[in-house]
SELODO-10071 format. One line per field, with one value per residue (C-alpha): x, y, z; residue in one letter. Coordinates in nm, 3 decimals, always signed. Example, Ala and Ser with C-alpha at 12.3 -4.5 7.8 and 13.67 -1.06 7.14 Angstrom:
SELODO-10071
xx = c(+1.230/+1.367)
yy = c(-0.450/-0.106)
zz = c(+0.780/+0.714)
residuo = c(A/S)
END
This chain:
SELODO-10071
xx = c(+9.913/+9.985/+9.600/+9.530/+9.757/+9.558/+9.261/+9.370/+9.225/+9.513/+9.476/+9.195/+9.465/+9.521/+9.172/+9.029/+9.319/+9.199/+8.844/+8.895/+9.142/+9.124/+9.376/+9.586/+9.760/+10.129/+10.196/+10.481/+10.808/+10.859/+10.528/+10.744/+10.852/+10.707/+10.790/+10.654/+10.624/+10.595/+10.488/+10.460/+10.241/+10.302/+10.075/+9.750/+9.440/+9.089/+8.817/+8.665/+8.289/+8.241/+8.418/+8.490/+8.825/+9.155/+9.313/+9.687/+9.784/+10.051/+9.956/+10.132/+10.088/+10.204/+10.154/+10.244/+10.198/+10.023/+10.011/+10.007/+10.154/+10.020/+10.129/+10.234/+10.065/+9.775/+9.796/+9.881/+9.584/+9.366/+9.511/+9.447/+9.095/+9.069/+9.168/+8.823/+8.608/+8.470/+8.583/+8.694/+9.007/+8.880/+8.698/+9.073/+9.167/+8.959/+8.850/+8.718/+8.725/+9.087/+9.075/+8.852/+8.994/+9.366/+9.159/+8.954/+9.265/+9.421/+9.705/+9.822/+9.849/+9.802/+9.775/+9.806/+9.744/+9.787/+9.707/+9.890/+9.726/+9.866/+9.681)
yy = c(+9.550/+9.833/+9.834/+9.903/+10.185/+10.335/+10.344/+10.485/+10.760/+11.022/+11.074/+10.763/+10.542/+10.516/+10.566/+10.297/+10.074/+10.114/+10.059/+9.727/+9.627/+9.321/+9.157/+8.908/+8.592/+8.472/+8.127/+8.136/+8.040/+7.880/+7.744/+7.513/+7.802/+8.028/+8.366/+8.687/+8.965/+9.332/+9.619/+9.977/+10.209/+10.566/+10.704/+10.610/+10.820/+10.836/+11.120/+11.139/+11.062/+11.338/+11.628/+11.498/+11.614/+11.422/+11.218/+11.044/+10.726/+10.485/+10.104/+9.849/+9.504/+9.164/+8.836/+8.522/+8.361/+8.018/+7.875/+8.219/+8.590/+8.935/+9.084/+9.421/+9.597/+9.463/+9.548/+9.946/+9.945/+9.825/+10.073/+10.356/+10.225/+10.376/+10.785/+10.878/+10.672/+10.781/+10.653/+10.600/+10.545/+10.241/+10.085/+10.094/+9.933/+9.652/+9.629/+9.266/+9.323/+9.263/+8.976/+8.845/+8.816/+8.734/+8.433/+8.321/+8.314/+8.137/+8.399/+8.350/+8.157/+8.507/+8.891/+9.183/+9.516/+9.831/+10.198/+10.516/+10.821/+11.202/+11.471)
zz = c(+5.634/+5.439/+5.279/+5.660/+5.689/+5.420/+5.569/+5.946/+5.952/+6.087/+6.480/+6.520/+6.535/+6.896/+6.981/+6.782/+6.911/+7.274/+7.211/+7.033/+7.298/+7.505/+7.756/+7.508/+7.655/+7.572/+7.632/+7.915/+7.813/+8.175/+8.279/+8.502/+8.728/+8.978/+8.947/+8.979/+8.713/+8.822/+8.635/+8.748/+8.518/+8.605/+8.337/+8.491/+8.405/+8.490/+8.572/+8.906/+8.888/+9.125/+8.966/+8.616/+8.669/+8.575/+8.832/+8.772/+8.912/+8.962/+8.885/+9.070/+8.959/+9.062/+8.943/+8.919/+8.578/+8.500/+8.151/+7.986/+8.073/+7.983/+7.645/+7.757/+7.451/+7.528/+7.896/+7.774/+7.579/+7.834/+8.134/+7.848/+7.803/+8.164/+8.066/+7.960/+8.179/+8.529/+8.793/+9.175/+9.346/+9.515/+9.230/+8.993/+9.231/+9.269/+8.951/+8.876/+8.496/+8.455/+8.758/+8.590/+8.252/+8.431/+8.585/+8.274/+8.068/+8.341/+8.361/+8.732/+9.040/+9.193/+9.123/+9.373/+9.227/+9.395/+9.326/+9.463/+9.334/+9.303/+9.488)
residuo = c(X/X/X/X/X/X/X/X/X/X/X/X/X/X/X/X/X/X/X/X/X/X/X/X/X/X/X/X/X/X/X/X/X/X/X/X/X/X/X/X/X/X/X/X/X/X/X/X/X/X/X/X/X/X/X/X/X/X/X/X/X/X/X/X/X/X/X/X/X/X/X/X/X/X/X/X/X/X/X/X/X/X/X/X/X/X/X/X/X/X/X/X/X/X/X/X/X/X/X/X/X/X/X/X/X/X/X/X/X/X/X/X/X/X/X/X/X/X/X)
END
């Protein structure tokens, strides 16, 4: 660990970190129950494809988890995959990229996500 340290180069860190990220499963210490987990990302940012200009969002997700649940540093890194990267409001919001992963990794019985954007 500390040979790694070495070689970060300062202020890469981060970056590199969100590039190589993918959405990690946890095994679920109660696969037995149903319940939901809710997370609210305020930090949300993408460009508009239109303008190239920053927009800001709140993430809203739901789920109910199967086998496996979300890390959450994974799930940062992935929403901060998202602050360079052009984008609609609409398309966040159903993006089938992270469905799609949720579902391969058989993360839930069911996800809602929802998007509330600043103006």
């Amino acid at each position: 660990m500390q040979d790694q340290n070495q070689q970060r180069i300062p202020g890469r860190y981060g970056l590199d970190e969100i590039e190589a990220n993918r959405l990690a499963p946890w095994p679920n210490p109660h696969p037995d129950r149903d319940y939901v987990t809710h997370f609210e990302i305020p930090e949300f940012t993408c460009l508009c494809p239109r303008s190239g200009f920053p927009d800001f969002a709140t993430i809203v997700i739901d789920y109910v988890p199967d086998k496996y649940i979300v890390e959450l540093k994974s799930l940062k890194l992935y929403i901060n995959g998202y602050r360079n990267r052009q984008i609609s409001h609409e398309s966040v919001t159903n993006r089938r990229q992270a469905r799609s992963e949720y579902e391969r990794g058989t993360y839930d019985y069911y996800t809602r996500q929802t998007s509330s954007f600043n103006y």
